[in-house]
C-alpha positions as CSV (number, residue, x, y, z in Angstrom):
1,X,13.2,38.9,0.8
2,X,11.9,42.1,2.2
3,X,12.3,43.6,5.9
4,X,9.0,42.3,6.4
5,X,9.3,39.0,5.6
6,X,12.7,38.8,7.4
7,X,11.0,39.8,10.9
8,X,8.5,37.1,10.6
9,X,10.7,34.7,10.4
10,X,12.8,36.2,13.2
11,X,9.5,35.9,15.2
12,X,8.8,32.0,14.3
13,X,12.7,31.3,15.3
14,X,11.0,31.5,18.8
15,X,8.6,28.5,17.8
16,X,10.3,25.2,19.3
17,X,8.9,23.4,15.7
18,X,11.2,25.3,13.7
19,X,14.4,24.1,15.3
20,X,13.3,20.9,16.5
21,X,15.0,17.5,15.4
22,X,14.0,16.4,11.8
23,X,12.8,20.2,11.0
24,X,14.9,20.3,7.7
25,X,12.9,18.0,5.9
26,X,10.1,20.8,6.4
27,X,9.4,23.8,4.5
28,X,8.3,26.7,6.0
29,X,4.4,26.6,5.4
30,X,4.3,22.4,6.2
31,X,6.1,23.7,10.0
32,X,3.4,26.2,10.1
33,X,0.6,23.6,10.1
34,X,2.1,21.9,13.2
35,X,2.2,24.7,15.6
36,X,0.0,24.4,18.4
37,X,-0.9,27.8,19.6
38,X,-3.0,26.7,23.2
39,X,0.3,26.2,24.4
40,X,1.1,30.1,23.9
41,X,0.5,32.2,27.2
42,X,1.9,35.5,28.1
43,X,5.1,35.6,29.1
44,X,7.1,38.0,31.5
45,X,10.6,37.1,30.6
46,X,13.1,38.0,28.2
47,X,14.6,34.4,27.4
48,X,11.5,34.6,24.4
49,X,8.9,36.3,23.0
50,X,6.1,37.7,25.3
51,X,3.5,37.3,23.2
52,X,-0.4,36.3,22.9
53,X,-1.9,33.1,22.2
54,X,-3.8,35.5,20.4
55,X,-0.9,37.4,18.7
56,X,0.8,33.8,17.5
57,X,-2.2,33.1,15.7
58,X,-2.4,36.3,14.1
59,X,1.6,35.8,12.7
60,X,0.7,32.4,11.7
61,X,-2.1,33.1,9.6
62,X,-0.1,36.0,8.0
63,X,2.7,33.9,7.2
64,X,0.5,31.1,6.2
65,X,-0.7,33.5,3.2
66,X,2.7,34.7,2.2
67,X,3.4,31.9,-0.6
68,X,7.0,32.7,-1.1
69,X,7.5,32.7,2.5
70,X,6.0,29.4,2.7
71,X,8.4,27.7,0.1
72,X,11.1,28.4,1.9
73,X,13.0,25.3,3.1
74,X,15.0,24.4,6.3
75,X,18.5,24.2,4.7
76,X,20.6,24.3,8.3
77,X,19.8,24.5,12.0
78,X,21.7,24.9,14.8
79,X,20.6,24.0,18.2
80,X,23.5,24.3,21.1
81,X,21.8,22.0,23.8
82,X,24.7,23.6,25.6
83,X,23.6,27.4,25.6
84,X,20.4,27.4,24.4
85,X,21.4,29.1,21.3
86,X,19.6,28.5,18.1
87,X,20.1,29.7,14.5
88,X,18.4,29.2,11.1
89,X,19.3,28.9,7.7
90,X,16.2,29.6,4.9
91,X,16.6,28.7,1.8
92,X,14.7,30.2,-1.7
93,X,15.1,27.6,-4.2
94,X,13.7,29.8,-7.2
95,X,15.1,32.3,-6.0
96,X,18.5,30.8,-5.1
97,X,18.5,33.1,-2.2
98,X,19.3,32.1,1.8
99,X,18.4,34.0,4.7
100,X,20.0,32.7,8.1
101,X,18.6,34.4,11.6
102,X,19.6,33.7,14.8
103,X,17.4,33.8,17.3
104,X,17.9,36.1,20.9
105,X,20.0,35.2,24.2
106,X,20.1,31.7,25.0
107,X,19.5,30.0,28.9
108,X,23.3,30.1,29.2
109,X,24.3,33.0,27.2
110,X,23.7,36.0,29.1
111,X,27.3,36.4,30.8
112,X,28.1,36.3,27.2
113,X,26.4,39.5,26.3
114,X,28.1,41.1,29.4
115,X,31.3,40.0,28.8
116,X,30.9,41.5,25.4
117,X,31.4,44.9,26.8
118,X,35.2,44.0,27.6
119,X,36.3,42.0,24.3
120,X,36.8,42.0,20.9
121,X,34.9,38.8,20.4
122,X,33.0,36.3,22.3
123,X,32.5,32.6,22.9
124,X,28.7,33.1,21.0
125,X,29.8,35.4,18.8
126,X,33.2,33.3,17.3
127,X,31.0,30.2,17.3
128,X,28.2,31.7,15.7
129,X,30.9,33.2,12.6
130,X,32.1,29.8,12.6
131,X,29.0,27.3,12.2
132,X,27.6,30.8,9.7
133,X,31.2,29.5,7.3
134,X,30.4,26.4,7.1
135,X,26.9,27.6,4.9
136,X,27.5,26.7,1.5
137,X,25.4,30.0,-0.4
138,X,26.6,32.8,-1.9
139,X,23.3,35.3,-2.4
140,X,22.8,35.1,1.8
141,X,21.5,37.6,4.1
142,X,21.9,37.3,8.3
143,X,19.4,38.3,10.8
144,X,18.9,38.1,14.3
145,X,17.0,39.4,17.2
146,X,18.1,40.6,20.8
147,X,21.6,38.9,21.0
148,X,20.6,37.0,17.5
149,X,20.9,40.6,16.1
150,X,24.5,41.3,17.9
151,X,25.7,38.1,16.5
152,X,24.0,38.9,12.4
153,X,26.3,42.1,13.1
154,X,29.2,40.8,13.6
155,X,29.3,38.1,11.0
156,X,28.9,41.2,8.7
157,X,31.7,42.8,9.6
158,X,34.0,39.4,10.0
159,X,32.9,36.9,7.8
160,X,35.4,36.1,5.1
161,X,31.5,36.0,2.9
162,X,30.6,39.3,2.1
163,X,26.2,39.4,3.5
164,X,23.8,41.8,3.8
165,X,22.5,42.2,7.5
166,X,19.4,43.4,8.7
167,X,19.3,43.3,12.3
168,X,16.5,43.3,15.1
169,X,16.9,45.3,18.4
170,X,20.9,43.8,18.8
171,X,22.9,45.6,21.3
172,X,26.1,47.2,20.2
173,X,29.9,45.9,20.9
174,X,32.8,46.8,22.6
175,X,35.6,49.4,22.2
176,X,37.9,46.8,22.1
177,X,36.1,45.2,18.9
178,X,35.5,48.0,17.3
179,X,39.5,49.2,17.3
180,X,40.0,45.7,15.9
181,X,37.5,46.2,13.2
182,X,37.6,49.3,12.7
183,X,38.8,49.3,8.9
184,X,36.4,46.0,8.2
185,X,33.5,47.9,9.9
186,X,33.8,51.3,7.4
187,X,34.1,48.9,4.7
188,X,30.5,47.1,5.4
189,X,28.8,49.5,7.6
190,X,26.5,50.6,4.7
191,X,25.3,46.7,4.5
192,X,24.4,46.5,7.8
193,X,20.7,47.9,9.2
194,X,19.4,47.8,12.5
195,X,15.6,48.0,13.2
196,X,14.9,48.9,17.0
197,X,11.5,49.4,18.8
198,X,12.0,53.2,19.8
199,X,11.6,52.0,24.0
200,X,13.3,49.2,23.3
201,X,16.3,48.8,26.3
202,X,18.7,46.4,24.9
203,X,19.6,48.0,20.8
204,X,20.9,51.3,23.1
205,X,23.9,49.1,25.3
206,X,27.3,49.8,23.9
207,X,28.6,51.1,20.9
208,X,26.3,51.0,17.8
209,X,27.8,49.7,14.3
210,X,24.7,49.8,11.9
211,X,25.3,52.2,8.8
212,X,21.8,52.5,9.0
213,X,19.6,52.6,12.0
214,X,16.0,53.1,12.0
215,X,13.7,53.0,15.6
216,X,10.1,51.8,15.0
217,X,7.1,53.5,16.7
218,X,5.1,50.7,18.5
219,X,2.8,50.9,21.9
220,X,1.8,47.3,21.6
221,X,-0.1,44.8,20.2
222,X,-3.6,43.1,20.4
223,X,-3.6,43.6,24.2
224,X,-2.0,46.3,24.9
225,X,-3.5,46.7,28.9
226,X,-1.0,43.2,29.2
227,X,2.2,45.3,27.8
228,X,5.1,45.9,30.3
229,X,8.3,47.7,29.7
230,X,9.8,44.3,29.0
231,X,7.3,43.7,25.7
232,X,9.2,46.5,23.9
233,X,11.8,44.2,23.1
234,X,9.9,41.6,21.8
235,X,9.9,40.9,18.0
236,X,6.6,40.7,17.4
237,X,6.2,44.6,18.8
238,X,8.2,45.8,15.8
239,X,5.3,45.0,13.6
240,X,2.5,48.0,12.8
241,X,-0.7,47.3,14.9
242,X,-3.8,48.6,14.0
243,X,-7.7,47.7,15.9
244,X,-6.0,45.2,17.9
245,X,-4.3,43.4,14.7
246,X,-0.8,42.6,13.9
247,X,-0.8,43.9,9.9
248,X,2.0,42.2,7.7
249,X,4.5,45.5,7.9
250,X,6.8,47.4,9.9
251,X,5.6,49.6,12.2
252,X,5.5,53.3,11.4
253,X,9.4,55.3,11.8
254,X,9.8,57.5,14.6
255,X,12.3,58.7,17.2
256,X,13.9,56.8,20.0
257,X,12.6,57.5,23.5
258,X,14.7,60.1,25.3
259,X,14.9,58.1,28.4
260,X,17.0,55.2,25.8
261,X,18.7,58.3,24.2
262,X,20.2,58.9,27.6
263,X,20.6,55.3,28.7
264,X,22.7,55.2,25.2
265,X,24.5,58.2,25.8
266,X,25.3,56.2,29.3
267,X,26.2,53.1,27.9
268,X,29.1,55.1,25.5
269,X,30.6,57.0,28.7
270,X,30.6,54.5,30.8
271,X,32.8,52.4,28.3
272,X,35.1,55.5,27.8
273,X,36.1,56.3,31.5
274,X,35.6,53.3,33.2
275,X,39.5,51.4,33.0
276,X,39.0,47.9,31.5
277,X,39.6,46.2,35.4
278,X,36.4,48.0,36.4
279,X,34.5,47.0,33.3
280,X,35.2,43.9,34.0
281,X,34.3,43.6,37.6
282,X,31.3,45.2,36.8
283,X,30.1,43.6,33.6
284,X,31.0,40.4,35.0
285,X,28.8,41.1,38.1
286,X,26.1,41.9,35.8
287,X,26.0,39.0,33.6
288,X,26.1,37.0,36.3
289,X,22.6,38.2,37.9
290,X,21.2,37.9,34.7
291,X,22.5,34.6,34.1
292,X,20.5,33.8,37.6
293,X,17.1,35.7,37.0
294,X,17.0,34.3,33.1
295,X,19.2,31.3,32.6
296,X,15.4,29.4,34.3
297,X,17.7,27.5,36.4
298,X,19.7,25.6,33.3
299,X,22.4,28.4,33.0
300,X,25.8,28.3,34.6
301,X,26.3,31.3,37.1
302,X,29.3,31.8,39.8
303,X,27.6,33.0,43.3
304,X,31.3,34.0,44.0
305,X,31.4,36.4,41.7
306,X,27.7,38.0,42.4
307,X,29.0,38.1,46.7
308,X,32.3,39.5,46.0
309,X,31.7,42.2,43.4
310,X,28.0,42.9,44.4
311,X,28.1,45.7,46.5
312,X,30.9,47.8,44.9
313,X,29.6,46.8,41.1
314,X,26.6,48.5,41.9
315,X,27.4,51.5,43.7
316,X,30.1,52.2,40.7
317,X,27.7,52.2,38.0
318,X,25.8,54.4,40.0
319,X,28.4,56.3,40.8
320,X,29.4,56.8,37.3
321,X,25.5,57.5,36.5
322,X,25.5,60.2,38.8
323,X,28.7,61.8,36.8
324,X,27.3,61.5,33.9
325,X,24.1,63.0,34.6
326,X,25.6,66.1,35.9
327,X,28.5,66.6,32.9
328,X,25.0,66.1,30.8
329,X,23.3,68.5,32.5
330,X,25.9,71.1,31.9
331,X,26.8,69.9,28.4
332,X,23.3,69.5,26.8
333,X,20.4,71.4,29.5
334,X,17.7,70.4,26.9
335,X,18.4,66.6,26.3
336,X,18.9,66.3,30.2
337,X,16.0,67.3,31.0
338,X,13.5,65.8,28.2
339,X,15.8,62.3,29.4
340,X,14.6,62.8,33.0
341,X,11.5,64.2,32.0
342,X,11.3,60.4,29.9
343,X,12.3,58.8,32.9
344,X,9.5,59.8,35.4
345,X,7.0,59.3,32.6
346,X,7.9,55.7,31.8
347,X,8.0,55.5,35.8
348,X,4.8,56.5,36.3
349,X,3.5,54.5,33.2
350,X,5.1,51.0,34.4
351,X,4.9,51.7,37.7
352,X,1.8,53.3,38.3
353,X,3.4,56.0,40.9
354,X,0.5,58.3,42.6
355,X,1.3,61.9,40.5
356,X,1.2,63.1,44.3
357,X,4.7,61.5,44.4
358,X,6.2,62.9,41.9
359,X,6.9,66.2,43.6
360,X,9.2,64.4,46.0
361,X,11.3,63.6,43.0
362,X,13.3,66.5,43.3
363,X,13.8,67.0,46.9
364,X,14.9,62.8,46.7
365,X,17.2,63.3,44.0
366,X,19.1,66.1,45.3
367,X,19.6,64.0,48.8
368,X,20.1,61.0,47.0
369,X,23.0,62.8,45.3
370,X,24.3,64.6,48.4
371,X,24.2,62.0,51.3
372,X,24.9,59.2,48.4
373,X,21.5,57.2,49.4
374,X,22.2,54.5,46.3
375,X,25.2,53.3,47.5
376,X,23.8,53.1,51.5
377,X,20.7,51.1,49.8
378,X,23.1,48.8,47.8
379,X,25.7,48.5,50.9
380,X,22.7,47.5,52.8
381,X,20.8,44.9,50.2
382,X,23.8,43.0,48.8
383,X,26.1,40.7,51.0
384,X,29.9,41.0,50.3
385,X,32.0,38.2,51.2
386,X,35.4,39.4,50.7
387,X,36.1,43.7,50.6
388,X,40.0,45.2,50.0
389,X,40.2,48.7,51.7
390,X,43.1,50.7,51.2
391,X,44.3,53.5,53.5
392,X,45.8,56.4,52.9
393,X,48.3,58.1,55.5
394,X,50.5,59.8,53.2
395,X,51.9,63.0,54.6
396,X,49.6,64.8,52.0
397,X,46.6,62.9,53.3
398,X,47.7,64.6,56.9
399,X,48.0,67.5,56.2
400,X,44.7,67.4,53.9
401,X,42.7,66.1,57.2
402,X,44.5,68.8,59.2
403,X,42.7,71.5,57.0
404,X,39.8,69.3,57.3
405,X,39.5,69.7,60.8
406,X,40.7,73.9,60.5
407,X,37.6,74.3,58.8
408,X,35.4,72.1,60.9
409,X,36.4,74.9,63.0
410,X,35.7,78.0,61.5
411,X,32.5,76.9,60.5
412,X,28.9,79.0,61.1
413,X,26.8,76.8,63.6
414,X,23.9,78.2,61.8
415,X,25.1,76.0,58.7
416,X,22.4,73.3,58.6
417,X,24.0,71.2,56.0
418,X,27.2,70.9,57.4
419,X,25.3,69.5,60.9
420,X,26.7,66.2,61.4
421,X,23.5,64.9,61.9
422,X,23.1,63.7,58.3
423,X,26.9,62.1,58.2
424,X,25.4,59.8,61.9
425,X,22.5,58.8,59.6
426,X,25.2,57.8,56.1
427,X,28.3,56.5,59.1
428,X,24.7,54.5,60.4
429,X,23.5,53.1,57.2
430,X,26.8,52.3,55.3
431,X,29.8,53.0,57.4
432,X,30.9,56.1,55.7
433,X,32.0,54.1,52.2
434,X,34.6,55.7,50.8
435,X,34.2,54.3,47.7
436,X,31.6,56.5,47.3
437,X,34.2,59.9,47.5
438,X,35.9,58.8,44.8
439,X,35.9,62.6,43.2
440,X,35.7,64.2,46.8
441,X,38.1,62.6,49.4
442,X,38.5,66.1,51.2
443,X,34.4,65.8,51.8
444,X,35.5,62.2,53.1
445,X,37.9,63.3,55.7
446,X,35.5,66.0,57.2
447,X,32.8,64.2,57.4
448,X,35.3,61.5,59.3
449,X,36.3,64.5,61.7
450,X,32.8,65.8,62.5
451,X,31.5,62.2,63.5
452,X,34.7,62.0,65.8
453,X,34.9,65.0,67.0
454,X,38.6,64.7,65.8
455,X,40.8,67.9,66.3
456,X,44.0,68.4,64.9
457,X,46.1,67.3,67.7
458,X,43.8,63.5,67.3
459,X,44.6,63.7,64.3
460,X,48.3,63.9,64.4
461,X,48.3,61.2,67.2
462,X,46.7,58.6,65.0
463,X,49.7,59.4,62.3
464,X,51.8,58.8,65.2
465,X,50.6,55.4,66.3
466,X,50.5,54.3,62.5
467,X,54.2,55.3,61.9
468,X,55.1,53.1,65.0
469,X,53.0,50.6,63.9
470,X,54.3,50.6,60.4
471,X,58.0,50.5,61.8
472,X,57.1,47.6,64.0
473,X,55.7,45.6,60.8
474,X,59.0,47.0,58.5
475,X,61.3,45.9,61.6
476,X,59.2,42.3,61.6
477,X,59.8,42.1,57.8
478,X,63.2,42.4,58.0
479,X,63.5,39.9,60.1
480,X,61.8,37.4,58.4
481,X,63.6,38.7,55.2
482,X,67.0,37.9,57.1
483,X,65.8,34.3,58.0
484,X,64.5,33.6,54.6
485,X,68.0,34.2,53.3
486,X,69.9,32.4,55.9
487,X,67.5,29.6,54.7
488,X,68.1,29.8,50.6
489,X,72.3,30.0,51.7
490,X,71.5,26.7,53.3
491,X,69.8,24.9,50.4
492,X,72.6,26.3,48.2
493,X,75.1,24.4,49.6
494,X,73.1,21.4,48.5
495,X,73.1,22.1,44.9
């Protein structure tokens, strides 16, 4: 079957008639007749397609003319009533030929495409290769959109079957999985390809695997005044448009959006300095919201882990954001700035921001960097139930503050960015987070000494009281550590 064909049916996937109960006795063009498109509005999520009444009828009379896609028969569905996740397999009699697509994330599958970033394989993915074995064909291709895509990936590179893949905006995998696969991966690369809208936001998370990827020009559809960022990702926008009509082919070839490039570039250095604990804080975090906002109330999602990890989940990814905008800015001048450049544009576009606006931009985003503004507004949004802190009073961290406060000293009054001033208003708004010094902990202390007016000698008598306190809790230890052996002697004697 051809790319075109293939995309259609990873559109009608979306179409509860094609996995409903009984649907294998069907073929394609006898399902067609029993869709009933006044039931097709708009729609602003992600959990399907956000497509037209008007744009369904245009695919459905397309594929209603396409005779060899209308032969095809149901051969196998699958239809986890537990995740939401559905799956197809197509069958081509004459042609003896089988096409299986999975459709995109399921109501309770989106922790799974978080979760992904940490590990080699997946709950959705390992049951998706498994039900995919039990398909009895040996001329087969796999497909899949969104997630649906992610999933037709990796069955090409594990299945024991060797497919042909041809995949639909899927987001990329782990550096866990592709370590693991990394041998199996060279070896079938060249059969897999990966179609992606060129704005499309979820084909740019993690690391790509496609031997072959190809990002499809598309502004839209039949109504293109109704198109949000979000309708970049539907299926349906990766067919060309022309006078308001969906044609019967891929849209036109083109390059990806920079803004994407970047948010890819991201994706990739996030997953190489970020240790596998924070990934998984963070990820996990993630998934969860979205497992909230998109599950439509049937998903599973752990409020514990969205109050706990909140706060610090967000500030790190910005944190590492940040980093990696200023190593790109150094590294690559030119992509930096077309990616911010991207940014502001799709900003204004979605968000319809007055162009008087935009030259604040700068004078925000150097602030914002400076006085660390996203973690004070993610401090000051999200609740956390439970925080760890750790202090440092290491003789180095003395003598560190000590040189802190020396310079403190010595500094020019006529210094306006050094006033302490803007530390009141950061110590005000987030308590001075040290999370947020990760790379500048000497900028932490003295911003600690100017809102105290600490001098060295205060400074030496709060290492003081913490090395009395600290031999008052060792002392206290040790006696409790005397008891608790007294008591084990006692039960010895009993055994």
């Amino acid at each position: 079957m051809t790319e075109t064909q293939i995309l259609m049916l990873n559109n009608l996937i979306y179409d509860p008639v094609f996995t409903s109960e009984g649907a294998e006795a069907f073929s394609v063009g006898e399902l067609l007749s029993f869709i009933d498109t006044d039931q097709y509005k708009k729609q602003g999520g992600l959990s399907g397609p956000a497509t037209t009444k008007e744009e369904w009828e245009n695919m459905i009379r397309l594929a209603k003319e396409d005779e060899e896609l209308c032969r095809l028969r149901i051969a196998e569905t699958k239809n986890d009533t537990r995740t939401g996740a559905k799956a197809i397999c197509f069958y081509d009699e004459e042609k003896e030929e089988a096409v299986v697509v999975f459709a995109g994330t399921g109501y309770n599958e989106w922790r799974d495409n978080f979760t992904a970033g940490t590990q080699t394989d997946t709950k959705q993915q390992i049951d998706a290769l498994e039900w995919f074995e039990t398909l009895d064909y040996e001329n087969i291709t796999v497909s899949g959109h969104s997630k649906g895509g992610n999933k037709a990936m990796y069955i090409a590179v594990c299945s024991e079957k060797e497919v042909d893949c041809i995949a639909f905006d899927g987001e990329g995998f782990s550096k866990e999985f592709c370590e693991k696969y990394q041998e199996k991966m060279e070896e079938r690369k060249e059969n897999i390809v990966l179609y992606a809208n060129y704005r499309d936001f979820v084909s740019c998370l993690l690391y790509p695997i496609a031997g072959n990827v190809i990002f499809l020009k598309n502004d839209g559809g039949i109504a293109p005044d109704e198109l949000s960022f979000g309708g970049y990702h539907c299926p349906d926008a990766l067919f060309l448009h022309k006078d308001g009509e969906i044609l019967y082919a891929l849209a036109e070839q083109g390059e990806r959006e920079e803004a994407i490039q970047l948010l890819a570039e991201f994706t990739i250095y996030f997953m190489e300095k970020a240790p596998k604990g924070e990934r998984v804080q963070i990820l996990s975090f993630l998934g969860d919201v979205m497992q909230r906002l998109m599950g439509k109330g049937k998903g599973e999602y752990r409020n514990d882990i969205v109050r706990s990890f909140g706060a610090d989940a967000l500030r790190d990814i910005l944190i590492y954001f940040r980093t990696f905008l200023k190593e790109k800015e150094k590294s690559d001048p030119e992509g930096y700035q077309k990616g911010m450049k991207s940014f502001a544009d799709l900003a204004n576009e979605f968000l319809n921001i007055p162009s008087v606006l935009e030259l604040t931009i700068p004078f925000f985003s150097y602030y914002a960097e400076k006085y660390y503004f996203f973690p004070v507004m993610m401090n000051k949004t999200i609740s956390i139930e439970k925080a760890v802190v750790i202090r440092d009073f290491t003789q180095e961290t003395k003598e560190r503050m000590i040189e802190a406060a020396k310079e403190r000293d010595r500094e020019p009054f006529w210094k306006i960015s050094r006033w302490d001033c803007w530390y009141r208003l950061e110590q005000e708004m987030t308590g001075l987070n040290l999370s947020a010094y990760a790379n500048n902990v000497d900028e932490y202390y003295r911003k600690l000494i100017d809102l105290n007016d600490a001098g060295t000698a205060e400074i030496e008598r709060i290492f003081e009281d913490v090395a009395a306190l600290d031999l008052l809790y060792a002392e206290r230890i040790e006696e409790e550590n005397i008891s608790l052996k007294n008591e084990i002697q006692k039960l010895q004697k009993f055994i």
